[in-house]
C-alpha positions as CSV (number, residue, x, y, z in Angstrom):
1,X,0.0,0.0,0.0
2,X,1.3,3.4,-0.6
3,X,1.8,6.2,2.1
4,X,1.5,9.5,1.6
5,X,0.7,12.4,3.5
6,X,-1.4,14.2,1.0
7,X,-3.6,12.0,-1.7
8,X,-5.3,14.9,-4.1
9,X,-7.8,13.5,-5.8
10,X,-8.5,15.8,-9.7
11,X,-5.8,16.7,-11.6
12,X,-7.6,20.3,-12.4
13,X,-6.5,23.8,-11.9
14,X,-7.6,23.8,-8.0
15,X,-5.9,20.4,-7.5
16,X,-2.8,20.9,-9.2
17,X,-2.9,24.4,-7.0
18,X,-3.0,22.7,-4.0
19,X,-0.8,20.1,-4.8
20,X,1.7,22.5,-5.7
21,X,1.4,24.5,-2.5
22,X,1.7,21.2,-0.4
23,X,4.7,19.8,-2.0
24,X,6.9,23.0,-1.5
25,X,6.1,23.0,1.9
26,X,7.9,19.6,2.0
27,X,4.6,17.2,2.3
28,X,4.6,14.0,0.4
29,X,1.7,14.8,-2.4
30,X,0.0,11.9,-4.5
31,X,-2.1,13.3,-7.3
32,X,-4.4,10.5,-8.9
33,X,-6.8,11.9,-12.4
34,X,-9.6,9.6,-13.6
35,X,-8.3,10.9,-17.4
36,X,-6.0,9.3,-19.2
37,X,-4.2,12.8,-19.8
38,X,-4.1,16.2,-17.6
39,X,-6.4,18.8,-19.4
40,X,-8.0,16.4,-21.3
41,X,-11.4,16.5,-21.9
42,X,-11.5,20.1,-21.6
43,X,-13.6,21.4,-18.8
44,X,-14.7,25.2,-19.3
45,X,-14.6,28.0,-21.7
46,X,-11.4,29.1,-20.8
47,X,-12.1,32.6,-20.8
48,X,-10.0,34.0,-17.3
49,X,-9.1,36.8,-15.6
50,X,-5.3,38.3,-15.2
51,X,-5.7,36.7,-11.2
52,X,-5.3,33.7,-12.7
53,X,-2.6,34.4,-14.9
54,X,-0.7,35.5,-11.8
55,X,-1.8,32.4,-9.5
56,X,-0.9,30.5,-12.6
57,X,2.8,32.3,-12.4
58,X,2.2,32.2,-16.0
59,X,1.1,33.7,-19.2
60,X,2.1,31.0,-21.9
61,X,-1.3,29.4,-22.1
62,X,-3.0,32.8,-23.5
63,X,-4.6,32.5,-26.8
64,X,-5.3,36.4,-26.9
65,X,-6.8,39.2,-25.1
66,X,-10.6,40.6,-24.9
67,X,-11.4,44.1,-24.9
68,X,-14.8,44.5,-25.4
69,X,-18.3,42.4,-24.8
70,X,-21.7,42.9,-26.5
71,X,-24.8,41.5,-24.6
72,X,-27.9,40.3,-26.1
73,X,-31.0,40.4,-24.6
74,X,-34.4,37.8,-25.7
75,X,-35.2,40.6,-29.0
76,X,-31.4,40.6,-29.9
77,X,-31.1,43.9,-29.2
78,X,-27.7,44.5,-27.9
79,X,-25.6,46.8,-26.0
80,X,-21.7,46.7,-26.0
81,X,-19.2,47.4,-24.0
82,X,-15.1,48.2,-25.0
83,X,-12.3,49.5,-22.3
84,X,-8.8,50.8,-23.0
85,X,-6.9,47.5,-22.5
86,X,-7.4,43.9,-21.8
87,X,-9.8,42.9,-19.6
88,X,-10.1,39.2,-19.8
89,X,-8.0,36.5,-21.6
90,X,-8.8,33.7,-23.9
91,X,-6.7,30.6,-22.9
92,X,-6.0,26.7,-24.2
93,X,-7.6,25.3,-20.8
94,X,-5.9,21.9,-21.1
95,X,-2.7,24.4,-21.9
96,X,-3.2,25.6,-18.6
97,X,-4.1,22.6,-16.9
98,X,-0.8,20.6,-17.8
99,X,1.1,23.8,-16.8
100,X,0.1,23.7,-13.0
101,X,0.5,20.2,-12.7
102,X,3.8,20.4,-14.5
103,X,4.5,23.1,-11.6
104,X,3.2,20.8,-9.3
105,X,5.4,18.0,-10.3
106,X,8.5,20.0,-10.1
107,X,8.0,21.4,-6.6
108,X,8.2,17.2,-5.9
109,X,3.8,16.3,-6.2
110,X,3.7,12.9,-7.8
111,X,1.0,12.5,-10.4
112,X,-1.0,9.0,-11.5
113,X,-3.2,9.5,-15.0
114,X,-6.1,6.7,-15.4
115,X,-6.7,6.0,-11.7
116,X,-10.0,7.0,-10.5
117,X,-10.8,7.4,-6.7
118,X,-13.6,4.5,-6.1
119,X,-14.5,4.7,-1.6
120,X,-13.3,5.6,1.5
121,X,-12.1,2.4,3.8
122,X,-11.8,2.0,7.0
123,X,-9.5,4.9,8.5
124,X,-6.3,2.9,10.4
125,X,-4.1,4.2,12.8
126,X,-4.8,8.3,11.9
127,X,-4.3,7.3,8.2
128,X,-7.2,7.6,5.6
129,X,-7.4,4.7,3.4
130,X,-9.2,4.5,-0.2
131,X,-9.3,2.2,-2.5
132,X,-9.0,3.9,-6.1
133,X,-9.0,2.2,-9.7
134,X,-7.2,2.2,-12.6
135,X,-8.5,1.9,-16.6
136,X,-8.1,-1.7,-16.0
137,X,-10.2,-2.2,-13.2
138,X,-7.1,-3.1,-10.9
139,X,-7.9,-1.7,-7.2
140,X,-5.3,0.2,-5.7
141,X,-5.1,1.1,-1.6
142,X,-3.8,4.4,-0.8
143,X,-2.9,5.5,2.8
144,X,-2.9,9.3,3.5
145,X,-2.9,11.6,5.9
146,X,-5.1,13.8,4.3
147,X,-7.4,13.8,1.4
148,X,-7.9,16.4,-1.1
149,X,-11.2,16.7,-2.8
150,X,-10.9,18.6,-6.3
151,X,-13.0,15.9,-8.5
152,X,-15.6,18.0,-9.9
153,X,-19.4,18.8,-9.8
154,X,-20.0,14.9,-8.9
155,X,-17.1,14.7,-6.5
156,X,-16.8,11.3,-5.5
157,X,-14.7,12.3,-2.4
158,X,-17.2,14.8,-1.1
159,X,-20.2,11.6,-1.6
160,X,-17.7,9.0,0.6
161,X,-16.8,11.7,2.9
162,X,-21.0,12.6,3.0
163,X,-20.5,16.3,2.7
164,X,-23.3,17.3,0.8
165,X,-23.4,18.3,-2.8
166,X,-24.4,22.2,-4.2
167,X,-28.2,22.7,-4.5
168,X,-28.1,23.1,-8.4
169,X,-26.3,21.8,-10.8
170,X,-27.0,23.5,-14.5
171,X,-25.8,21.3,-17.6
172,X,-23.8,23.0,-20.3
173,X,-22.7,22.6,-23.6
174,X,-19.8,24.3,-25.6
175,X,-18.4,23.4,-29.3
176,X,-14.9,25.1,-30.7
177,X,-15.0,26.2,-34.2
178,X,-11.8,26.6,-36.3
179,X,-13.2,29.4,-38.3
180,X,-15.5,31.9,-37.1
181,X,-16.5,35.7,-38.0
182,X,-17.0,37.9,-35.3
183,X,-14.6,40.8,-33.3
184,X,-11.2,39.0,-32.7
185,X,-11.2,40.6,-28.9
186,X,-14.6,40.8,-28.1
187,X,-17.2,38.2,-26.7
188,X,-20.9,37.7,-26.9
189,X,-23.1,36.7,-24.2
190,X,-26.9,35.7,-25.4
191,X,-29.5,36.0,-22.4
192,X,-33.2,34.8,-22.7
193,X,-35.4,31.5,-22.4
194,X,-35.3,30.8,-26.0
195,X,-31.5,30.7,-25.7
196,X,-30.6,29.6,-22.5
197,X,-33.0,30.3,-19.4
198,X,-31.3,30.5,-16.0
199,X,-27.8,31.7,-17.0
200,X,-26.5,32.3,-20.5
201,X,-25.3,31.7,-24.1
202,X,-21.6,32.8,-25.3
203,X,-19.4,33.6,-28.4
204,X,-15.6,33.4,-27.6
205,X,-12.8,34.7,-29.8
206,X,-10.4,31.6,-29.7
207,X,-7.4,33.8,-31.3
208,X,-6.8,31.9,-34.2
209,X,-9.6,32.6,-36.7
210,X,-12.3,30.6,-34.3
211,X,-14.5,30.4,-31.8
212,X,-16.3,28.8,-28.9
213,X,-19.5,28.7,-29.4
214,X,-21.7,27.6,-26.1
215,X,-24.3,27.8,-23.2
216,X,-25.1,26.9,-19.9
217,X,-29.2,26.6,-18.6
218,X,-31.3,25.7,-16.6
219,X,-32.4,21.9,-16.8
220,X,-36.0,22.1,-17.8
221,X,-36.8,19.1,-19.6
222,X,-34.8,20.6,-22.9
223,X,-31.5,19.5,-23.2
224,X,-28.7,21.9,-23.3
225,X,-27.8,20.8,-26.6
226,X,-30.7,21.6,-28.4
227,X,-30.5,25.0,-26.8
228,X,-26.7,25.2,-28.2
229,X,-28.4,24.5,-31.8
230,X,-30.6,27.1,-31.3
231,X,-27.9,29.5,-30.5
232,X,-25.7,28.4,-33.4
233,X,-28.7,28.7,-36.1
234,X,-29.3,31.9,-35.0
235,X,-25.7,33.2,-35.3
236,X,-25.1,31.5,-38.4
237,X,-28.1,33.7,-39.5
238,X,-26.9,36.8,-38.1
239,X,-23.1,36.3,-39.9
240,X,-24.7,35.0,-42.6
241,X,-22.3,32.1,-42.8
242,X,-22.2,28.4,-41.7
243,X,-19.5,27.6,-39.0
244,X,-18.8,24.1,-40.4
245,X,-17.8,21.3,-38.2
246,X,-16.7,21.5,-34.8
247,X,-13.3,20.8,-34.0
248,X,-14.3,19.6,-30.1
249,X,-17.1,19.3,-27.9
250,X,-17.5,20.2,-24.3
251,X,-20.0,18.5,-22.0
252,X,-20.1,19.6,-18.6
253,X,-22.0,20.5,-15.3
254,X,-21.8,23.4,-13.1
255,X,-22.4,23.8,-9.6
256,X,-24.6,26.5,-8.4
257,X,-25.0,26.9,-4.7
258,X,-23.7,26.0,-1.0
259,X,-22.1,23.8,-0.1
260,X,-22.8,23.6,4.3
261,X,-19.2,21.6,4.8
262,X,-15.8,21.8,2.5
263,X,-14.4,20.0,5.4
264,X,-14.7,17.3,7.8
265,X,-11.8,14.7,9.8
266,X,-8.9,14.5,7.3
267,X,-10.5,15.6,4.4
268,X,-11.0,19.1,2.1
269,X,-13.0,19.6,-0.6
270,X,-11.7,22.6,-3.5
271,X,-12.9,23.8,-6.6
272,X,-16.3,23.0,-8.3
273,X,-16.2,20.1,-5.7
274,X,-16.8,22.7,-3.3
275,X,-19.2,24.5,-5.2
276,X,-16.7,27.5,-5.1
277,X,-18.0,28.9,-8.6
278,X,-19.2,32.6,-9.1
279,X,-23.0,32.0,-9.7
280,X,-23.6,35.0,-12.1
281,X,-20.9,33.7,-14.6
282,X,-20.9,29.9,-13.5
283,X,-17.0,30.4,-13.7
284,X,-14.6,28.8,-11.1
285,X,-11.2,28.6,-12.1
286,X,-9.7,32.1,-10.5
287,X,-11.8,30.9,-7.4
288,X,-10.8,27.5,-7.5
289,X,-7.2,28.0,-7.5
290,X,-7.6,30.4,-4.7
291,X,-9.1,28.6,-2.7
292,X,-7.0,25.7,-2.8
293,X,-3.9,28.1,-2.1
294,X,-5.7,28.7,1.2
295,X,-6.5,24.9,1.6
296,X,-3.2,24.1,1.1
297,X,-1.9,26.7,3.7
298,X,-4.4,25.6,6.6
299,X,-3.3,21.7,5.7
300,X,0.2,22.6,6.3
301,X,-0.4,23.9,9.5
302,X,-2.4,21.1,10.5
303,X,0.1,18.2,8.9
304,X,2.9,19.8,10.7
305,X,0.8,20.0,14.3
306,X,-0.6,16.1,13.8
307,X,-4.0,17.8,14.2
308,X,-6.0,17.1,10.8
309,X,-9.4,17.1,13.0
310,X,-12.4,18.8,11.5
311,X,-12.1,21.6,13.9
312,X,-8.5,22.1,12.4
313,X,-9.7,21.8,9.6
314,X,-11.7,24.3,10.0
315,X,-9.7,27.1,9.7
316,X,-9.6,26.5,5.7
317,X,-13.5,26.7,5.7
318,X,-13.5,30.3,7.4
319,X,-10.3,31.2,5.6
320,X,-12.3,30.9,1.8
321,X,-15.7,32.2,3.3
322,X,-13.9,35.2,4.4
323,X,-12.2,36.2,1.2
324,X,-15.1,34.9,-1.1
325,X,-18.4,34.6,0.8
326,X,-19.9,38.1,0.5
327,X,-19.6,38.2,-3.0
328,X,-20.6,34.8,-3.7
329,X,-23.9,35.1,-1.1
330,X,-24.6,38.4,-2.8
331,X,-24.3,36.8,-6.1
332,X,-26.7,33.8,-5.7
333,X,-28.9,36.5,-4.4
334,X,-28.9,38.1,-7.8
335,X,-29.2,35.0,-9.6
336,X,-32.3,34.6,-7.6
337,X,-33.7,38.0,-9.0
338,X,-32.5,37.2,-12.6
339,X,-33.9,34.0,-12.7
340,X,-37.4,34.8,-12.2
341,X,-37.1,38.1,-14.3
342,X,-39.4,37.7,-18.2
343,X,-37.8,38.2,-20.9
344,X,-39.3,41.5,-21.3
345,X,-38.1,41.9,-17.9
346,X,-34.4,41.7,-19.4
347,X,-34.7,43.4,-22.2
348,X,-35.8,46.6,-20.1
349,X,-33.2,46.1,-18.1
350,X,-30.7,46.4,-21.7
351,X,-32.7,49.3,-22.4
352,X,-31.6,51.2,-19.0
353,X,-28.2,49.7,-19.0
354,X,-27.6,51.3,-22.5
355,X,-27.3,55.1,-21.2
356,X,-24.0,56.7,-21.5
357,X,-23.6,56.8,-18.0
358,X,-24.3,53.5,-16.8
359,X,-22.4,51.8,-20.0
360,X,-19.2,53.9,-18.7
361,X,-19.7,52.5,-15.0
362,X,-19.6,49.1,-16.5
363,X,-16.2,49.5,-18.6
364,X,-15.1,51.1,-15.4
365,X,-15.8,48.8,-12.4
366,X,-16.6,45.5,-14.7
367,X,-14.6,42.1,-13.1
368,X,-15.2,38.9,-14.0
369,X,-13.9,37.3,-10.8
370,X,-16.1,40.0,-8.6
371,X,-19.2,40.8,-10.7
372,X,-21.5,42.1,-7.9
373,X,-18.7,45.0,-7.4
374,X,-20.4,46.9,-10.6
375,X,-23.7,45.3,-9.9
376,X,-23.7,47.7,-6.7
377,X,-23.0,50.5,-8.2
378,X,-25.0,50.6,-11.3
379,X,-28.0,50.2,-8.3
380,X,-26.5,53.2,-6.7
381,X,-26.0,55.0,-10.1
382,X,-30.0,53.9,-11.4
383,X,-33.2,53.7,-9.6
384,X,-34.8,52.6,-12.6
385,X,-32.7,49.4,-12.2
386,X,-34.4,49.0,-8.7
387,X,-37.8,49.8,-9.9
388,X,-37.8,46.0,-12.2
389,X,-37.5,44.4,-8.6
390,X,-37.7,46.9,-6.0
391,X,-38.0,45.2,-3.0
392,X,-35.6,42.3,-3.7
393,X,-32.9,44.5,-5.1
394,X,-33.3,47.0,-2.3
395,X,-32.8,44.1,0.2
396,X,-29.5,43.5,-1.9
397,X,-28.2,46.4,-1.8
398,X,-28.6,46.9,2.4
399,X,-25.1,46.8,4.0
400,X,-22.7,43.8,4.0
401,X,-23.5,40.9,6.3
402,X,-23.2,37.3,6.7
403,X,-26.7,36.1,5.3
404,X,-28.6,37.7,2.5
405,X,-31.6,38.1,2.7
406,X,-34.5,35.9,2.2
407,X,-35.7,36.0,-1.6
408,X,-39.8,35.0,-2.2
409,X,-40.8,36.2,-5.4
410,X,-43.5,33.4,-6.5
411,X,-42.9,31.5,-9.5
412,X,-40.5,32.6,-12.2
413,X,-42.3,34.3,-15.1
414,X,-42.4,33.4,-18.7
C-alpha cells in the first residue's frame, strides 16, 4: 500500500494548485486523475481573468486578449461594451491545466493518470485509506494523511466523505469552431429563455480565426444541446455564414450553490467540488485555485501539528468564506432575482443599462472574478434598475453581512 501524506484527488487547476502548494512546503503529495491525460477533456470555456494568470505564475497558455463584450437580450437587441486595455484573456484550458501540474510536479507532487478514486475504507491508525481504480479495473489502496477533494461537480470524495453536494447543478454545452467571424477581442453573451434560461449563451474569440460557441441553462426538460443548436442557427443567420464542423465538444456541469461543509476529519473539498463557482458567470477557475492556495496553507499547519481534526480543519473553511463569501452570497442572491425576471423583464433592463452613464460605469468597475462590485454600483448610479425588482434589489443592496436576505418572489415568469 502506498503512504502519503497528501492523496489529491482531480488533476484540475484547484488540484494541481493545491498540490503545488503542499509539495513546496515539503509534504509528500500523490495526485491520482480519472483521465488518461491532464487537461484532457476540456472542462470550461477558458475565458479568465489576469488573477489567474498571476496564480498561474504564467502567461504561456493565452490564446489572446478581450477588450470588449456585447450583450444580447431575448429581441437581440444589444448593448456593448469596449475598455482601453485587456480585460479578460482567452486561454488553451488543457494548456493551462498541464502547466500547473507540470508546476506541481517540479515542486516534488507525484502525479498517477487513469486511476479514478472509487471509496473511502476504514480509517487505520490516523491514516485515511481509499481504495482507487485504474482503466483496467485493478484496485489500488492508498494510505494518506489527508485527502484532497478537487474531483468536480459529482465529486466522489465529497459523496464518501458525506459532505453534501451544491443545491443546483445547470448542464452546459460548448463546441470550438476553427473558423469563425465575429470581433477578434470581443465576446458575446446571449441572455433569454429561448437561448438559455437560467444563466446564459456565449461567443468566444479563440485567437486563431475561431471560436467557442456555447451555453449553460437551466435543466427544464430541454436538453442543453438543443439549446446550443438554437444559439448556433441563429448566429449562423446573423453572420450570414455556416461555421462548419466542430473541432471539439465540451460536455459539462456546473455547480450553483452552497455547499454547508468543505471540510470534515482529514479531508477538504476545493474547486467546483466545493461548489466555489461565481454564480452569475458559472465560472470557477480564479476561485478554484484560490481557494486551494488557502487549503493548502491551513493543511500545512495542520500536517505539521498532527491535528487534521475537523475543527483544524476548519480554519480553511473560514479562511475561503472570508475572502469569497460576501460576494458569492450576494451573487446567488442576484441570480435569484435574474432568474425569475421575463424576458421582457431583461430586455428593459438592456434598455436602461444602455445610457451613456451606466455603460461607462460598467467598462469602469466591470470584473469577471467580482461581478456584484459593478452590480452595486450601477444600483447606486439607477433607480430605474431597482424599480424592475424593487423590494428584492433593495434588500440586496442593504449593508454587507453574513446572510442575505431571504428571496420569495412566486414562480419565475415566462
Amino acid at each position: 500500500m502506498e503512504s502519503v501524506d497528501v492523496l489529491v484527488v482531480g488533476a484540475g487547476p484547484a488540484g494541481s494548485t493545491a498540490a503545488f502548494r503542499l509539495a513546496e512546503r515539503g509534504h509528500t503529495t500523490l495526485v491520482i486523475e480519472e483521465h488518461a491525460k491532464v487537461g484532457q477533456p476540456v472542462q470550461c470555456a477558458g475565458l479568465v481573468s489576469q488573477r489567474v494568470l498571476d496564480l498561474a505564475g504564467s502567461s504561456t497558455m493565452v490564446r489572446t486578449s478581450v477588450r470588449g463584450a456585447s450583450v444580447f437580450g431575448p429581441s437581440l437587441g444589444s448593448i456593448s461594451f469596449r475598455a482601453d486595455g485587456p480585460r479578460a484573456f482567452v486561454i488553451d484550458r488543457g494548456a493551462l491545466d498541464v502547466h500547473l501540474a507540470d508546476r506541481a510536479a517540479r515542486a516534488g507532487a507525484t502525479f498517477r493518470t487513469g486511476l479514478r478514486f472509487d471509496r473511502r475504507l476504514a480509517p487505520n491508525e490516523g491514516h485515511e485509506i481509499v481504495r482507487a481504480v485504474d482503466d483496467d479495473g485493478v484496485g489500488h489502496e492508498i494510505s494518506a494523511r489527508l485527502v484532497v477533494g478537487a474531483d468536480g461537480v459529482s465529486s466522489a470524495v465529497a459523496r464518501a466523505y458525506r459532505l453534501r453536494r451544491p443545491v443546483e447543478i445547470l448542464p452546459a454545452f460548448e463546441a470550438e469552431f476553427p473558423k469563425s467571424p465575429g470581433e477578434p477581442d470581443s465576446v458575446e453573451v446571449y441572455l433569454g429563455r429561448a437561448f438559455a434560461p437560467g444563466l446564459f449563451g456565449w461567443w468566444i474569440p479563440d485567437g486563431a480565426g475561431g471560436a467557442r460557441v456555447g451555453l449553460a441553462a437551466d435543466a427544464d426538460g430541454t436538453s442543453a444541446r438543443a439549446y446550443f443548436e438554437r444559439l448556433l442557427a441563429y448566429l449562423e443567420r446573423r453572420f450570414g455564414t455556416g461555421f462548419g464542423s466542430a473541432t471539439a465538444y465540451l460536455v459539462s456541469g456546473i455547480p450553483i450553490g452552497d455547499v454547508p461543509a468543505t471540510h470534515g476529519e482529514r479531508v477538504l473539498l476545493v474547486g467546483d467540488a466545493a461548489a466555489q463557482v461565481k454564480p452569475l458567470s458559472g465560472g470557477g477557475i480564479y476561485t478554484g485555485m484560490r481557494c486551494a492556495e488557502l487549503a493548502a496553507s491551513v493543511a500545512s499547519t495542520a500536517l505539521a501539528s498532527g491535528d487534521l481534526s475537523a475543527r483544524a480543519l476548519a480554519a480553511y473553511e473560514r479562511a475561503w468564506r472570508a475572502e469569497f463569501g460576501e460576494e458569492f452570497r450576494r451573487a446567488l442572491y442576484l441570480r435569484r432575482v435574474f432568474t425569475r425576471l421575463s424576458d421582457a423583464d431583461l430586455d428593459a433592463l438592456l434598455e436602461v443599462l444602455r445610457s451613456s452613464e451606466l455603460h461607462a460605469t460598467i467598462v469602469a468597475f466591470g470584473d469577471i472574478d467580482f461581478p456584484t462590485h459593478v452590480a452595486r454600483q450601477l444600483l447606486r448610479e439607477s433607480p430605474s434598475l431597482v424599480r424592475l425588482l424593487p423590494k428584492a434589489l433593495g434588500a440586496w443592496m442593504a449593508p454587507a453581512s453574513y446572510r442575505v436576505p431571504e428571496l420569495d418572489l412566486g414562480a419565475r415568469r415566462k
